[in-house]
N, C-alpha and C positions, 0 to 999 in steps of 0.2 A: 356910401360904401358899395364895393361890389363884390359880387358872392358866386363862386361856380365849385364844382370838386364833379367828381365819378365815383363812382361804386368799386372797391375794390374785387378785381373776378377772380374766387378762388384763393383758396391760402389764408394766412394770417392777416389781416389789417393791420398797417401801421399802427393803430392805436394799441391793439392788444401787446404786440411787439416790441410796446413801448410800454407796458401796462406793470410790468415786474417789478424794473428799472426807478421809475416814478411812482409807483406805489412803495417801492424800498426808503425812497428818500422822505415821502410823507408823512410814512412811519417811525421816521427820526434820525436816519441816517445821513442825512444831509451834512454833517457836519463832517465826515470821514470822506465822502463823496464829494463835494464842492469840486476840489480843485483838480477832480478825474473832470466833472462836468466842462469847466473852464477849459480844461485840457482840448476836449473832445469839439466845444462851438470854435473854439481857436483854430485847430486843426481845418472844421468846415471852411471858415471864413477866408484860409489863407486859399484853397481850393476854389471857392468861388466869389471871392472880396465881398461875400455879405457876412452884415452883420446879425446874430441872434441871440436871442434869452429867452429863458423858459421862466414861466410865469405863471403862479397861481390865479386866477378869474378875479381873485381880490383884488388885484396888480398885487402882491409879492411878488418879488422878485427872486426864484429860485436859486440862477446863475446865467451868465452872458461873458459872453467873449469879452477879449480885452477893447477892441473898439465902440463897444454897445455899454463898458460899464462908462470908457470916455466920454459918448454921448450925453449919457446920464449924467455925469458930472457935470460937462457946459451947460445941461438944460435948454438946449438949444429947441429942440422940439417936446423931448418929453424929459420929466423928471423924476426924483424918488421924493416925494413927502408923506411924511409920517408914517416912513416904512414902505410903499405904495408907489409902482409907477405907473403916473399918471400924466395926461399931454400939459406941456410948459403952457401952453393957453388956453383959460378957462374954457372960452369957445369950445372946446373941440373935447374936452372932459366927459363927455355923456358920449361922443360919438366912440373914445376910446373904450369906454367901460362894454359900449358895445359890440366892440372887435373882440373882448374878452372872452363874451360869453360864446363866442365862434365853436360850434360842433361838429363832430366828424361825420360826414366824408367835406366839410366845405372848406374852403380859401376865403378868408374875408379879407379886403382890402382898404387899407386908409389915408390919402396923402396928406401929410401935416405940417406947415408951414415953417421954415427956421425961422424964431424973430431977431437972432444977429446977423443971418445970411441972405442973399434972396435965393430961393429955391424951396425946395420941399425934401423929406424925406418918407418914402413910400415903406408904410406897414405892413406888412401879411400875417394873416394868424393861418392857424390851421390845432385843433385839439390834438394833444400828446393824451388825454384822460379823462376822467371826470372833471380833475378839480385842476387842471392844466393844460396851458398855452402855451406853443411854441411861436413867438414871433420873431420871424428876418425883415430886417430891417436894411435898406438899400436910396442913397444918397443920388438924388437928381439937383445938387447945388452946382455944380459942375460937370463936362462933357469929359468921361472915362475913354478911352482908345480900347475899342475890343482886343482880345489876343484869340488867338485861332492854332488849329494843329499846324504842324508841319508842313507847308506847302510844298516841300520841296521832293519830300516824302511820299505824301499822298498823292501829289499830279503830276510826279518825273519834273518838277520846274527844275530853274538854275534857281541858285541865288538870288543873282539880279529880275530874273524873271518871276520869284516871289515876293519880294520888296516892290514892285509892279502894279504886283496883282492887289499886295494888302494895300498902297496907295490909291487905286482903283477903287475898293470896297470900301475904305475911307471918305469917298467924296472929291476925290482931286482928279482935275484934267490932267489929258494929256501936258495939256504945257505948264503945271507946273509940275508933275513927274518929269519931264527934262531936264525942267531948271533945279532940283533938287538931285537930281542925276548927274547931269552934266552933260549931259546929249540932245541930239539936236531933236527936234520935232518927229521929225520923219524918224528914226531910229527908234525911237520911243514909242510911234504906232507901228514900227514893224516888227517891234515887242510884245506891241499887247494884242497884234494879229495873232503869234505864234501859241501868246498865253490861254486865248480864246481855242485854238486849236484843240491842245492839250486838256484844258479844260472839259470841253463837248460845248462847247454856250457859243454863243453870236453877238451878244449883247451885255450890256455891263446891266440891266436889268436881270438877266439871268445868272450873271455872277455874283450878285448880291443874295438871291434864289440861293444858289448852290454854296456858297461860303456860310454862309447863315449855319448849317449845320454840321459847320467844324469850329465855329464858334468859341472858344473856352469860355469866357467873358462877355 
């Protein structure tokens, strides 16, 4: 596992922030609250396509999005038994109980093997409290397509001249930008001359650099 966080400077720490909230629900309100909670990791998830659940250190299971309860039900990496989620493979059972006990200010992280898929899926904890975890859960079984702001918006592009740019940052040549274009070679680098302009970069190393933080995804 690996482990990093900062000190938060000044103000409320997320944990306290979060301290009212989750101490309401431990106190037994959970059952009128649920499906605000569900409401709320849904809403994250559509925002940034991760998955989470909030999770007492036992592994109870608080509440989780609708993708995270799906997870749970194939068992694909982790499961619920005997009330408790825990990783689908014994292996990895003691490294999860581990992530659990994750205290604030830290990040702990854990990749855990699908055994119906090949890939992984990467854990994070990080404490919501005392006696709870918030873990996001993010799918590397397959290669996602980032989405990014508006390029057309933010760097004066055309249209054409942002469908260019996100082929670019994608990993494709010029020539297959053409041929998925429809234009010749030459037209298509005096495309990504112009986009290089506008940008401020010279290099498709530094457009990677620069796109990277309009990122959505």
């Amino acid at each position: 596992m690996q482990y990093s966080g900062e000190r938060v400077a000044g103000g409320q720490s997320p944990e306290k922030r979060a301290k009212f909230e989750v101490d309401g629900l431990l106190a037994g309100r959970l059952g009128e609250d649920r499906q605000s909670l569900h409401g709320l990791l849904d809403s994250l998830a559509l925002l940034d396509s991760r998955m989470r659940m909030l999770v007492r250190r036992d592994g109870t299971l608080l509440a989780g999005c609708s993708k995270a309860t799906d997870l749970l039900d194939h068992g694909t990496c982790l499961r619920v038994r005997s009330g408790r989620v825990v990783a689908s493979q014994p292996d990895y059972d003691e490294k999860f109980r581990e992530l659990l006990q994750t205290r604030h200010p830290a990040v702990s992280t854990l990749a855990l093997p699908c055994w119906m898929i090949e890939g992984h899926v990467i854990v994070r904890a990080t404490s919501v409290c005392k006696d709870v975890v918030c873990l996001g859960l993010q799918s590397a079984t397959e290669m996602v397509e980032p989405q990014l702001a508006d390029l057309t918006e933010v760097f004066g592009l055309t249209a054409a001249e942002s469908s260019i740019v996100y082929n670019l940052y994608l990993g494709h040549t010029p020539k297959q930008i053409a041929k998925s274009h429809d234009n010749s070679i030459h037209t298509i680098r005096a495309h990504i001359r112009r986009c290089y302009d506008k940008l401020g970069i010279t290099c498709r190393e530094e457009l990677w650099r620069k796109l990277n933080a309009y990122r959505l995804l």
